[in-house]
The first five atom37 places (N, CA, C, CB, O) and aatype in JSON, in Angstrom:
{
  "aatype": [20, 20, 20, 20, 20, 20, 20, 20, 20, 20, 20, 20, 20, 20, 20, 20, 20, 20, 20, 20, 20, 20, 20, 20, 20, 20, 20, 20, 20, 20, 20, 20, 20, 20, 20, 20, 20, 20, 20, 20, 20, 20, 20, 20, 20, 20, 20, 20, 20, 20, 20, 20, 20, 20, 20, 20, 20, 20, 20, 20, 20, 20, 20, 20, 20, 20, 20, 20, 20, 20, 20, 20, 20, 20, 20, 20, 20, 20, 20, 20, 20, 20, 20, 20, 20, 20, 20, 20, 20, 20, 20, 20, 20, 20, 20, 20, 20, 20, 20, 20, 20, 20, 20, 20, 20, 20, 20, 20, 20, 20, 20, 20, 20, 20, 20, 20, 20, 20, 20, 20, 20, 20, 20, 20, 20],
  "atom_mask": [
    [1, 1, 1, 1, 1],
    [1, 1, 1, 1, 1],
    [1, 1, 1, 1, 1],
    [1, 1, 1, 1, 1],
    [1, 1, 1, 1, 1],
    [1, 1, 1, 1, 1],
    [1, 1, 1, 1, 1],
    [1, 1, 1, 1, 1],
    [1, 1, 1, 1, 1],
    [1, 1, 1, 1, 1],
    [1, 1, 1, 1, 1],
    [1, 1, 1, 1, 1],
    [1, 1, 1, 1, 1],
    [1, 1, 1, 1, 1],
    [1, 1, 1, 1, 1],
    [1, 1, 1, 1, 1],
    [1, 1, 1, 1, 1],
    [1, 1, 1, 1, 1],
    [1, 1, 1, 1, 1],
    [1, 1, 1, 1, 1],
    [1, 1, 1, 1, 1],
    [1, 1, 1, 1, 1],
    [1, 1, 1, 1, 1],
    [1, 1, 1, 1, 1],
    [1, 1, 1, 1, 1],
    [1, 1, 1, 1, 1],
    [1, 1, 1, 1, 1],
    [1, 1, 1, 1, 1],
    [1, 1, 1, 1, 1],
    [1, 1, 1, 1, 1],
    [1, 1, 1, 1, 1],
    [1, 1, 1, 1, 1],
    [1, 1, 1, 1, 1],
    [1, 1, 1, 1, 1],
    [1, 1, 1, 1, 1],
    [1, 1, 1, 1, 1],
    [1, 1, 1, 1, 1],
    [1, 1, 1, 1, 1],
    [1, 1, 1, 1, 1],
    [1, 1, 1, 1, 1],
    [1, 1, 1, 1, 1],
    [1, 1, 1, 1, 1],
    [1, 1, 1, 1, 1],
    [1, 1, 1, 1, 1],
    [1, 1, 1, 1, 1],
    [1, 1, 1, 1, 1],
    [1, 1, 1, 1, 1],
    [1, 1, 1, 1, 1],
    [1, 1, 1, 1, 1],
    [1, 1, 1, 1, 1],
    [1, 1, 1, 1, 1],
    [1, 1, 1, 1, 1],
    [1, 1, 1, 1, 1],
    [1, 1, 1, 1, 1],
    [1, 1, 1, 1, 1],
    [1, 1, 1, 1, 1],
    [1, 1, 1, 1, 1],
    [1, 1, 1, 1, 1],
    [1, 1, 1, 1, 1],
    [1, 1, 1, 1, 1],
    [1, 1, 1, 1, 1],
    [1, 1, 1, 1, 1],
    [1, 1, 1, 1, 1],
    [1, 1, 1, 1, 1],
    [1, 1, 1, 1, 1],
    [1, 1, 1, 1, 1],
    [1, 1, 1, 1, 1],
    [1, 1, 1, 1, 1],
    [1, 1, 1, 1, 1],
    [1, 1, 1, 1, 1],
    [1, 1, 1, 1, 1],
    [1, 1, 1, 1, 1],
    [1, 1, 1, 1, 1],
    [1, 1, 1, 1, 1],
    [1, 1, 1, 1, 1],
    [1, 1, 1, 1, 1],
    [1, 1, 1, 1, 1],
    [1, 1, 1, 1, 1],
    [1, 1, 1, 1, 1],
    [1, 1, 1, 1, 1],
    [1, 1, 1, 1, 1],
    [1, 1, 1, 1, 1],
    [1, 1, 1, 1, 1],
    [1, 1, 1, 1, 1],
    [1, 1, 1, 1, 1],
    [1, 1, 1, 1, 1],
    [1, 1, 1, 1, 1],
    [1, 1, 1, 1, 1],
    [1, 1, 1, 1, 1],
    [1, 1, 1, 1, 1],
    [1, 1, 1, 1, 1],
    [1, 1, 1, 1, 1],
    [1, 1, 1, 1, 1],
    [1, 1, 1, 1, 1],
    [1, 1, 1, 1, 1],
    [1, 1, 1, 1, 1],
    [1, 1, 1, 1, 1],
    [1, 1, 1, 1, 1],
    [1, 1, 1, 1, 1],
    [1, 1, 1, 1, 1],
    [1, 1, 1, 1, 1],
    [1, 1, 1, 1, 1],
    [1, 1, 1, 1, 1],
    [1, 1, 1, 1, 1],
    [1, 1, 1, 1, 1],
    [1, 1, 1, 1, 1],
    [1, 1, 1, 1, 1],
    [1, 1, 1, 1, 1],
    [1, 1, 1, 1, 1],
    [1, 1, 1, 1, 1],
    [1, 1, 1, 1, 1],
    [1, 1, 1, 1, 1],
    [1, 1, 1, 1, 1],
    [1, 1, 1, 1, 1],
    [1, 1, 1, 1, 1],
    [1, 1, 1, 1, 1],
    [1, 1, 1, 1, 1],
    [1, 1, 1, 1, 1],
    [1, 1, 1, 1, 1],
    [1, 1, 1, 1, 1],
    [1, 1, 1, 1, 1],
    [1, 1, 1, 1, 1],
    [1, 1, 1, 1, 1],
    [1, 1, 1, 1, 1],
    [1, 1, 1, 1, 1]
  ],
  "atom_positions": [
    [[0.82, -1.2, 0.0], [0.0, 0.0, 0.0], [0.86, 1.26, 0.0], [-0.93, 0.0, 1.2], [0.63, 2.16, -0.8]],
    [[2.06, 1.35, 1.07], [2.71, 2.39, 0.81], [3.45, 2.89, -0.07], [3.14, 2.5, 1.4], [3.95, 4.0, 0.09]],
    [[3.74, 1.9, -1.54], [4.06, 2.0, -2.73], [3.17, 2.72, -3.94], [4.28, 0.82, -2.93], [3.6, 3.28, -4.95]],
    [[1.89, 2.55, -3.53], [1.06, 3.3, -4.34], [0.68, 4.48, -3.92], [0.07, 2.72, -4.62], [-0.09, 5.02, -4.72]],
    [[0.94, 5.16, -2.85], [0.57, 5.82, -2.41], [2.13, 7.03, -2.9], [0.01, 5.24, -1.02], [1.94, 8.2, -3.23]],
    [[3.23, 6.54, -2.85], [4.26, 6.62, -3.38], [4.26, 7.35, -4.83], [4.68, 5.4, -3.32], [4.69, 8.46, -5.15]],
    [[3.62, 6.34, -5.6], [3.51, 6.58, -7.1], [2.54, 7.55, -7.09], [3.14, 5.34, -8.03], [2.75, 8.59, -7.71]],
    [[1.46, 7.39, -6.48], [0.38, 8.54, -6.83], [1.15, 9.82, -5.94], [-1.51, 8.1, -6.18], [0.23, 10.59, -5.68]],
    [[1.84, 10.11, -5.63], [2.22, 11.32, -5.17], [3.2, 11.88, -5.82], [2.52, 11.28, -4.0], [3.67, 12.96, -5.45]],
    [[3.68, 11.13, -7.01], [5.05, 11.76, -8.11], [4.37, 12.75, -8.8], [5.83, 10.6, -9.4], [3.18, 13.03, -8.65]],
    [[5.11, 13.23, -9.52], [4.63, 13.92, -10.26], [4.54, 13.27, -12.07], [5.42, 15.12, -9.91], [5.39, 12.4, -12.28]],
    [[3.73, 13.57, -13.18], [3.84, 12.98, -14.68], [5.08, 12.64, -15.01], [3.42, 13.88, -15.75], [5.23, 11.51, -15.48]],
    [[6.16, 13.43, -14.88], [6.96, 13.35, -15.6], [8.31, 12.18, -14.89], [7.21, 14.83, -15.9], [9.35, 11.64, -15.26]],
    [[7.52, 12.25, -13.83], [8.42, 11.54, -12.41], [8.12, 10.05, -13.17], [7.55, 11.78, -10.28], [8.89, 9.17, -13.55]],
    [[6.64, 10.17, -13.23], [6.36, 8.48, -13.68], [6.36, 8.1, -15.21], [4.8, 7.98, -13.17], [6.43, 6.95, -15.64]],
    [[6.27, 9.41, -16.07], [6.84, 8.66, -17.26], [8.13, 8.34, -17.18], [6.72, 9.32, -18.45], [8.12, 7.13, -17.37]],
    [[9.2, 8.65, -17.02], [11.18, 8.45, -16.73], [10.56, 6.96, -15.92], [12.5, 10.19, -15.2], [10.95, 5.98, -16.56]],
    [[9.82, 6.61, -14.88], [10.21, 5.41, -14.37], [9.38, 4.29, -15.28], [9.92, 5.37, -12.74], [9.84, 3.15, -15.2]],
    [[8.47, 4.42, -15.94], [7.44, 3.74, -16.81], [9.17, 3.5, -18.24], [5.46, 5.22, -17.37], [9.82, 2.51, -18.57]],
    [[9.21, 4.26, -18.44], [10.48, 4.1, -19.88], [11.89, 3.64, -18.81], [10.93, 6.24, -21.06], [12.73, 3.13, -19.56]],
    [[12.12, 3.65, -18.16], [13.26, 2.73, -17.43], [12.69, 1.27, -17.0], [13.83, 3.51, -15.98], [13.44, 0.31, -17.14]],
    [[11.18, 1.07, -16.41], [10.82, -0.22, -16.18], [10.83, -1.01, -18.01], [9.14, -0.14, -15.23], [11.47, -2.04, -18.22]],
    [[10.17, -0.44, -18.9], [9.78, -0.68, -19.99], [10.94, -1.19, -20.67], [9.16, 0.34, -20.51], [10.96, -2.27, -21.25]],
    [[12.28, -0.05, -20.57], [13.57, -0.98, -20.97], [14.29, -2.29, -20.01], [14.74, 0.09, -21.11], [15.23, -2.94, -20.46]],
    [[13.86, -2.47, -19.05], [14.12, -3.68, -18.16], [13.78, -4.83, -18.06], [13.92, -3.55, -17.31], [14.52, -5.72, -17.63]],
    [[12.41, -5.0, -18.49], [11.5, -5.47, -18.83], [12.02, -6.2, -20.29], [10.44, -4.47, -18.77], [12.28, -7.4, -20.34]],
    [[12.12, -5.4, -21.3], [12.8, -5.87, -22.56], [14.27, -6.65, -22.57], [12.96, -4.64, -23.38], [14.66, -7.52, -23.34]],
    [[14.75, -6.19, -21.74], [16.52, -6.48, -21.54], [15.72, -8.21, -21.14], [17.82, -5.21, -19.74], [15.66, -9.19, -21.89]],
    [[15.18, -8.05, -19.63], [14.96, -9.35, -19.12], [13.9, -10.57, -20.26], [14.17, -8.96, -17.57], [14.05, -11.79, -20.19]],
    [[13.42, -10.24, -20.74], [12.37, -11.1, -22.18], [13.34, -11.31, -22.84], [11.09, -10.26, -23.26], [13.37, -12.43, -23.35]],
    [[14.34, -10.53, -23.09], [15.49, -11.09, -24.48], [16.54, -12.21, -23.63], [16.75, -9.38, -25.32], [16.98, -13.24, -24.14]],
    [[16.82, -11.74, -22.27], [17.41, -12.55, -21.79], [16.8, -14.31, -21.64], [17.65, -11.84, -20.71], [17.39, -15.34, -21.98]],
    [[15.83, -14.2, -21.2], [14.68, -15.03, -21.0], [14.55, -15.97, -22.56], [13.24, -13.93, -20.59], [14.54, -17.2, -22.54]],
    [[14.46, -15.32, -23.6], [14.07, -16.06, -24.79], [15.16, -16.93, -24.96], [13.78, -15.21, -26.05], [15.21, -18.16, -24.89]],
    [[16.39, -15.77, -25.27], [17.54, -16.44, -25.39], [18.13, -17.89, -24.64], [18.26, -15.49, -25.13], [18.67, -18.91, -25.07]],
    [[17.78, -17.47, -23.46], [18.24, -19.17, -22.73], [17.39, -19.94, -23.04], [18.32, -19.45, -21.1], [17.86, -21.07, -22.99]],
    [[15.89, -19.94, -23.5], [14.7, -20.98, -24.04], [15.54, -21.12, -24.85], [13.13, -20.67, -24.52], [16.47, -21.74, -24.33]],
    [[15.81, -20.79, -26.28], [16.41, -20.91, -27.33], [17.54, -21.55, -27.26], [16.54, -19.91, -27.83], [17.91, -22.18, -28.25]],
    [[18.09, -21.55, -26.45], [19.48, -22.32, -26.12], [18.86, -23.59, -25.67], [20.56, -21.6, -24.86], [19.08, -24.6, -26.35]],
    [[18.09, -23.67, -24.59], [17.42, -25.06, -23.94], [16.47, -25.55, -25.13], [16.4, -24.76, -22.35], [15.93, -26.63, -24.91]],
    [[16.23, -25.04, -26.16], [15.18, -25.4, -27.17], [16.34, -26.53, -28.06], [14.44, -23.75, -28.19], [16.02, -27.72, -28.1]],
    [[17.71, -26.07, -28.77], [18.4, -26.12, -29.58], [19.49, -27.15, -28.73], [18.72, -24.74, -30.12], [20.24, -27.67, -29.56]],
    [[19.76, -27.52, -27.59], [20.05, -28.54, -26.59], [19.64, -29.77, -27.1], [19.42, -28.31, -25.29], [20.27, -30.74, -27.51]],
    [[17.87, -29.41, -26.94], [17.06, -30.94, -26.68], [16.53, -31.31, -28.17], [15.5, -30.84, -25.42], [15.85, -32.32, -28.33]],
    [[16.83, -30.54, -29.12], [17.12, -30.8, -30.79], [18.17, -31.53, -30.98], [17.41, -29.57, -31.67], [18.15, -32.54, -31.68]],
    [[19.28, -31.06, -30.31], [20.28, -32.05, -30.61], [20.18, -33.43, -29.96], [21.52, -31.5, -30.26], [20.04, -34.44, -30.65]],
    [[20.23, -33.44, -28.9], [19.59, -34.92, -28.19], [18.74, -35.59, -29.04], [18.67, -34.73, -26.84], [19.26, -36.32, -29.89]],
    [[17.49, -35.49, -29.0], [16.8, -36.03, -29.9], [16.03, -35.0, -31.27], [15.83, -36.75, -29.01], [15.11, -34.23, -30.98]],
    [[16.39, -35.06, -32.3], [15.72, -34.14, -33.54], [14.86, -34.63, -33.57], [16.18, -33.96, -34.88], [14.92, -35.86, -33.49]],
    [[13.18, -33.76, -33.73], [12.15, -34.09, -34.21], [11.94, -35.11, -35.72], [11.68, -32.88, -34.25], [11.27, -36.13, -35.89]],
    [[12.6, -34.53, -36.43], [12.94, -35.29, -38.0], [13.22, -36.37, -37.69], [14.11, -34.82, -38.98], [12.27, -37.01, -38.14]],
    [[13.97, -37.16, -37.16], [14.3, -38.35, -36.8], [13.26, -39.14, -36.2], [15.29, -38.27, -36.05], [13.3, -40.26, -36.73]],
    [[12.55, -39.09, -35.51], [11.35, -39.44, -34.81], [10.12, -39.87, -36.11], [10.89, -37.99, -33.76], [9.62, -40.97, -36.37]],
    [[9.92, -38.67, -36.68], [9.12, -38.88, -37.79], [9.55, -39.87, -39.08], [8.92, -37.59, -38.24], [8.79, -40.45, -39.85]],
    [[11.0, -39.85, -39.05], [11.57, -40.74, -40.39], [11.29, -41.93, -40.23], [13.05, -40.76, -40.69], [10.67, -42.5, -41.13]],
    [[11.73, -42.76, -38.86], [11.66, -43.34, -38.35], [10.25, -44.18, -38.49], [12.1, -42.8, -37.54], [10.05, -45.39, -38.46]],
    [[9.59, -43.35, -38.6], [7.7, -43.75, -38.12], [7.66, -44.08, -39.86], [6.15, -41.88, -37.25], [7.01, -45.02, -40.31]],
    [[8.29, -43.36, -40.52], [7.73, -43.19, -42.07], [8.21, -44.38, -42.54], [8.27, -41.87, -43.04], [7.46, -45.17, -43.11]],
    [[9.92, -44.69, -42.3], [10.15, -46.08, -42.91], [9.94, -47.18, -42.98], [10.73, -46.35, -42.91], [10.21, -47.7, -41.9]],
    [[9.61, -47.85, -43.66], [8.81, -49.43, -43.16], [10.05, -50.37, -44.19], [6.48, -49.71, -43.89], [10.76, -49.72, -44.96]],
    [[10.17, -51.54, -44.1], [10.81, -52.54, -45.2], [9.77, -53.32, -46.53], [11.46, -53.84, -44.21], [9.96, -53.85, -47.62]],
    [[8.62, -52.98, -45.62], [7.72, -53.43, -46.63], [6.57, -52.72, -47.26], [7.25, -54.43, -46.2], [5.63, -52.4, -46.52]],
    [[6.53, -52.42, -48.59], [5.2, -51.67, -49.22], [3.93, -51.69, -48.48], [4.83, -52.27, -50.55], [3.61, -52.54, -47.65]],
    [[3.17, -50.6, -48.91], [1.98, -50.29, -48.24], [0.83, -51.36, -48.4], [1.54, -48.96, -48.72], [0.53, -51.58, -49.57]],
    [[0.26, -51.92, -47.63], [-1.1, -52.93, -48.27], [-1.96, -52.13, -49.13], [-2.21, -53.57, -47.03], [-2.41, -50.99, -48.97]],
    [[-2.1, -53.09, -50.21], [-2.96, -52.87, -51.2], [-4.62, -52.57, -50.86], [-2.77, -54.04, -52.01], [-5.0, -53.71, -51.13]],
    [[-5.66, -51.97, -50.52], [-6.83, -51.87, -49.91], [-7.97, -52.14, -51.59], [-6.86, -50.12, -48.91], [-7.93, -51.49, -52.64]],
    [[-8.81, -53.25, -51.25], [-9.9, -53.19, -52.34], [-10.61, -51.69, -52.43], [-11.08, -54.36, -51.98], [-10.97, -50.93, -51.53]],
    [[-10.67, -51.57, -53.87], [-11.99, -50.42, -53.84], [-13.45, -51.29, -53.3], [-12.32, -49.7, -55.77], [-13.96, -52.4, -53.49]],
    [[-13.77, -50.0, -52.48], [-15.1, -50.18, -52.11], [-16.73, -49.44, -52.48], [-14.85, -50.04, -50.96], [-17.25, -48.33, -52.4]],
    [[-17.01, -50.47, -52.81], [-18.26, -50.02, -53.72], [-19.09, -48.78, -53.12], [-19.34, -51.31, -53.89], [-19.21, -48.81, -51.9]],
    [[-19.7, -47.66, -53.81], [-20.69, -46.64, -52.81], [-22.31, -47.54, -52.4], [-21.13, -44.87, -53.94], [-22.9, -48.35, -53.11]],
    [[-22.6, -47.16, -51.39], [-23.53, -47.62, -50.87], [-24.72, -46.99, -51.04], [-23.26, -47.77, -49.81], [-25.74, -47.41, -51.59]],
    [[-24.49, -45.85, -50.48], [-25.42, -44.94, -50.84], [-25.42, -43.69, -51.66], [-25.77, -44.65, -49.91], [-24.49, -42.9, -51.52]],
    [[-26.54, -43.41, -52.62], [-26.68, -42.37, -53.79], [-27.62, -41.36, -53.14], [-27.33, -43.01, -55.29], [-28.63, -41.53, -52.45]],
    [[-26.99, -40.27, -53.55], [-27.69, -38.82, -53.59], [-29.01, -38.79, -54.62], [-26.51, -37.62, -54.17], [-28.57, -38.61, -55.75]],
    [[-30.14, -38.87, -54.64], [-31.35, -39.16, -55.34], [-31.37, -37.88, -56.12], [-32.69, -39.47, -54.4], [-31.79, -38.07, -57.26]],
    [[-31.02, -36.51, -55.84], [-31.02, -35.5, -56.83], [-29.95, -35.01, -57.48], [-31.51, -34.57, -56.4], [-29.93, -34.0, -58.19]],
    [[-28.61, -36.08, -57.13], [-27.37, -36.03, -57.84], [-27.06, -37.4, -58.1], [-26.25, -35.33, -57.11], [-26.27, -37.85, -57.27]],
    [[-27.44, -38.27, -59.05], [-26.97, -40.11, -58.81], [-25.67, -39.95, -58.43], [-26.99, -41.32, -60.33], [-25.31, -40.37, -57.33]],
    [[-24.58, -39.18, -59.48], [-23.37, -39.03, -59.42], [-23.01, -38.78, -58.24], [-22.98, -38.26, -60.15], [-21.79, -38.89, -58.29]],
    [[-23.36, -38.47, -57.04], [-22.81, -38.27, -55.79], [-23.52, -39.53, -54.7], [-23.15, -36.61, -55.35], [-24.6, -39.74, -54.15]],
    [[-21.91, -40.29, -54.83], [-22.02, -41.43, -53.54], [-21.39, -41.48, -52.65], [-21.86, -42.57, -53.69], [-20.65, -40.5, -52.51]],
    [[-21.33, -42.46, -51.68], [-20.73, -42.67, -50.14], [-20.85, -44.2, -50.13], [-21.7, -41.83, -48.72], [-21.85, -44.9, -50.34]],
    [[-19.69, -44.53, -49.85], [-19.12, -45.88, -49.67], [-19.89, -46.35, -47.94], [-17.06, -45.73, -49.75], [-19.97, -47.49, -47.48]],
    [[-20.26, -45.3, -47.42], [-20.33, -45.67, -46.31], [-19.25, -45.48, -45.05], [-20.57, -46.72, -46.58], [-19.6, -45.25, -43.9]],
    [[-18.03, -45.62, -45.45], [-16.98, -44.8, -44.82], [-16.37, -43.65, -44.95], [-16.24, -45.26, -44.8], [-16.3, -42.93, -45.94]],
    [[-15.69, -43.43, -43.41], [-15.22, -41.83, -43.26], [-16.63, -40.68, -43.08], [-14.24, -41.37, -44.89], [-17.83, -40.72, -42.83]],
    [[-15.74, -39.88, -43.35], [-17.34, -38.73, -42.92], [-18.38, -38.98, -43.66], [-17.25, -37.0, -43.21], [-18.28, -39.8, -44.57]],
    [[-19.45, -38.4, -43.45], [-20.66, -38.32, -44.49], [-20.06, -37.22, -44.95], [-22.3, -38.17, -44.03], [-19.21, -36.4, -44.6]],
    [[-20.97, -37.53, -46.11], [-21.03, -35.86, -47.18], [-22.19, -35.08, -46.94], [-21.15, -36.05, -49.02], [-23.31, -35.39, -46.52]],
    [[-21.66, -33.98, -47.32], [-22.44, -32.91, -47.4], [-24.0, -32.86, -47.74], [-21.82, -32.24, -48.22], [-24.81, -32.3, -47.01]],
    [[-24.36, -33.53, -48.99], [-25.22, -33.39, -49.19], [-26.26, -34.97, -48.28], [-25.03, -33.02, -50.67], [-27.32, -35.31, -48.8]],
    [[-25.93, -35.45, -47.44], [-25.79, -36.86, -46.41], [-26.98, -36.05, -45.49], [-23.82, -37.32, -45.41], [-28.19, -36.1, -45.31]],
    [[-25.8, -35.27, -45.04], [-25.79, -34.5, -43.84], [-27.21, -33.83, -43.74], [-24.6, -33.43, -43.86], [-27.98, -33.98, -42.79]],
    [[-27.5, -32.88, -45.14], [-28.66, -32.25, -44.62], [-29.72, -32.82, -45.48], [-28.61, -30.69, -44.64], [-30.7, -32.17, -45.83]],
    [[-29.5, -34.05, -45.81], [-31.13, -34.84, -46.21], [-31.1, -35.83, -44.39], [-31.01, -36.46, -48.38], [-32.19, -36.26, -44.01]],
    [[-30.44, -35.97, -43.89], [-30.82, -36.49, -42.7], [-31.14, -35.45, -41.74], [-29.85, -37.33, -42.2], [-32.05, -35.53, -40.91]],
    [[-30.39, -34.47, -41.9], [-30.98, -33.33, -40.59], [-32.5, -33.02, -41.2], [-29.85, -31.49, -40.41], [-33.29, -32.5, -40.41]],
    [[-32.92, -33.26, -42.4], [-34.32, -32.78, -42.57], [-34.95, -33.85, -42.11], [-34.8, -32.38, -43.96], [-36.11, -33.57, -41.83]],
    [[-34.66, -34.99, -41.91], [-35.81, -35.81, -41.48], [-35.23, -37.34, -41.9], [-37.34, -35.33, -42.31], [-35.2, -38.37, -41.23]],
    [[-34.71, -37.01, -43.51], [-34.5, -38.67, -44.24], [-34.25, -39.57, -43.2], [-33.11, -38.89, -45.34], [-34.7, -39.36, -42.08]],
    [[-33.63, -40.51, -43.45], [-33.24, -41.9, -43.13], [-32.2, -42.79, -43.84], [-34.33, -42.56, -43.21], [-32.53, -43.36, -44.89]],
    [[-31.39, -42.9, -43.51], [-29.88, -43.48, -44.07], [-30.41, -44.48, -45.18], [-28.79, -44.41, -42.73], [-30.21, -44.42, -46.4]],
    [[-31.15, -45.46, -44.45], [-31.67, -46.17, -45.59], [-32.62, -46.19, -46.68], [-31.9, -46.88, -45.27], [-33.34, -47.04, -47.2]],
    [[-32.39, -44.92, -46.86], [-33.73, -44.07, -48.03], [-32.49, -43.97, -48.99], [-34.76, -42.05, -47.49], [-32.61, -43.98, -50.22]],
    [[-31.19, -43.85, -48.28], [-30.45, -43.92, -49.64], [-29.51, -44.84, -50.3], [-29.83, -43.0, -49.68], [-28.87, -44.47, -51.29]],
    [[-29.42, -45.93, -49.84], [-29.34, -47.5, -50.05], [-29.1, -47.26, -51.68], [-30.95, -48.56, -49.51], [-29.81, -46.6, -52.44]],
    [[-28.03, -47.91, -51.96], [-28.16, -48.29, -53.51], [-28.29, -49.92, -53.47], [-26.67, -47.75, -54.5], [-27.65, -50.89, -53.06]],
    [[-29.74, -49.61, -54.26], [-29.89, -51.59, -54.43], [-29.49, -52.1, -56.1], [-32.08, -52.24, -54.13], [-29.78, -51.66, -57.22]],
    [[-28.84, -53.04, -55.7], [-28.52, -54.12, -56.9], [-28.99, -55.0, -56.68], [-27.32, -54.54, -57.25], [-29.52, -55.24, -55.59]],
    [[-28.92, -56.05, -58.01], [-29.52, -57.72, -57.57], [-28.36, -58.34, -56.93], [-30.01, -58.85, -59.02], [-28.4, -59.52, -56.58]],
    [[-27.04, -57.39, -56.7], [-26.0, -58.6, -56.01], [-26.53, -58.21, -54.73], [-24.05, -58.52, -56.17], [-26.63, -59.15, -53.94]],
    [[-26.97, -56.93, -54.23], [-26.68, -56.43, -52.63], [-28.14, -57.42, -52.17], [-26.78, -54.17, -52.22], [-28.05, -58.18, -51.2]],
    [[-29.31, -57.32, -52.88], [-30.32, -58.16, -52.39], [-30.54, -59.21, -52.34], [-31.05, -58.04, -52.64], [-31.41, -59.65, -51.6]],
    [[-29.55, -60.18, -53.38], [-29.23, -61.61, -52.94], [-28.29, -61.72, -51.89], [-28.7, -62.4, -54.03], [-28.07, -62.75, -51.25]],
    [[-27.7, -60.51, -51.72], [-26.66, -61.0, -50.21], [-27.32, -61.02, -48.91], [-25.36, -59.91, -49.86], [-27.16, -61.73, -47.92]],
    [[-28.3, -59.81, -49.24], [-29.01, -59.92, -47.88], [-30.28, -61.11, -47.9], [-29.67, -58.32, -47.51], [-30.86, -61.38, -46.84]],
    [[-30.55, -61.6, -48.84], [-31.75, -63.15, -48.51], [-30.9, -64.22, -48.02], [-32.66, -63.96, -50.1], [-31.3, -65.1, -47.25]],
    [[-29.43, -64.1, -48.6], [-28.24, -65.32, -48.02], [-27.77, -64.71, -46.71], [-26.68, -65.6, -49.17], [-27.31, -65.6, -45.99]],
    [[-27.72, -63.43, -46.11], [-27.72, -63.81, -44.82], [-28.58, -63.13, -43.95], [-26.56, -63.74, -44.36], [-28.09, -62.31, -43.18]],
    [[-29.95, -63.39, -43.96], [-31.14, -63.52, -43.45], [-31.41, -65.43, -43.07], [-32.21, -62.75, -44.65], [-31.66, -66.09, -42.06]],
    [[-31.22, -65.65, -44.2], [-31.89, -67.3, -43.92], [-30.82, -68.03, -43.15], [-32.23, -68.32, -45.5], [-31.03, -69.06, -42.5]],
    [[-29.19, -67.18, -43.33], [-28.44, -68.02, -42.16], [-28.74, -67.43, -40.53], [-26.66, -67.9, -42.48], [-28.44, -67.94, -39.45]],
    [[-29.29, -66.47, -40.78], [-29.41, -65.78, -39.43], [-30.24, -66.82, -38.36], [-30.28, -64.26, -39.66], [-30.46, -66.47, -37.2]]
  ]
}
């Protein structure tokens, strides 16, 4: 308390000179401050490099597995051309025929293979 009472009794010019002496002290100590991060940053780079970590993860001895294409499941009824396999996100246009109400299986693409698969496993069920 008796510090502010201190400051409020200087005069402007008293506290701008100490505001521009704290202000350069302040700066001296942040540069000091960065600088040793930067040193402790460039330390633990050398110990272990990020790059190395990641190379590491990237190299394998053996090629990537081959993944089947997977057929779309479901069709956009006012775009045929726009499907969904069913995986990963929905799409866009997914999204707001179900927020209106639809039903996932309103957009079903049927073939005679997908409906003989499902009578073969119904009757094993």
């Amino acid at each position: 308390m008796d510090r502010k009472s201190d400051l409020e009794a200087m005069e402007f010019d008293e506290l701008w000179l100490l505001y521009e002496d704290l202000t350069k002290i302040l700066a001296e100590k942040i540069a000091a401050e960065k600088l040793e991060l930067e040193k402790r940053l460039a330390q633990l780079n050398r110990i272990n490099p990020v790059g190395e970590v990641e190379s590491r993860l990237a190299k394998t001895d053996r090629p990537r597995r081959k993944y089947p294409k997977v057929l779309p499941k479901y069709c956009n009824p006012s775009a045929p051309t726009e499907t969904w396999s069913g995986r990963g996100k929905q799409p866009r246009w997914l999204v707001a025929a179900l927020g209106s109400g639809s039903k996932l299986d309103d957009f079903l693409i049927t073939t005679k293979r997908s409906v003989s698969t499902k009578l073969r496993r119904s009757r094993h069920s």
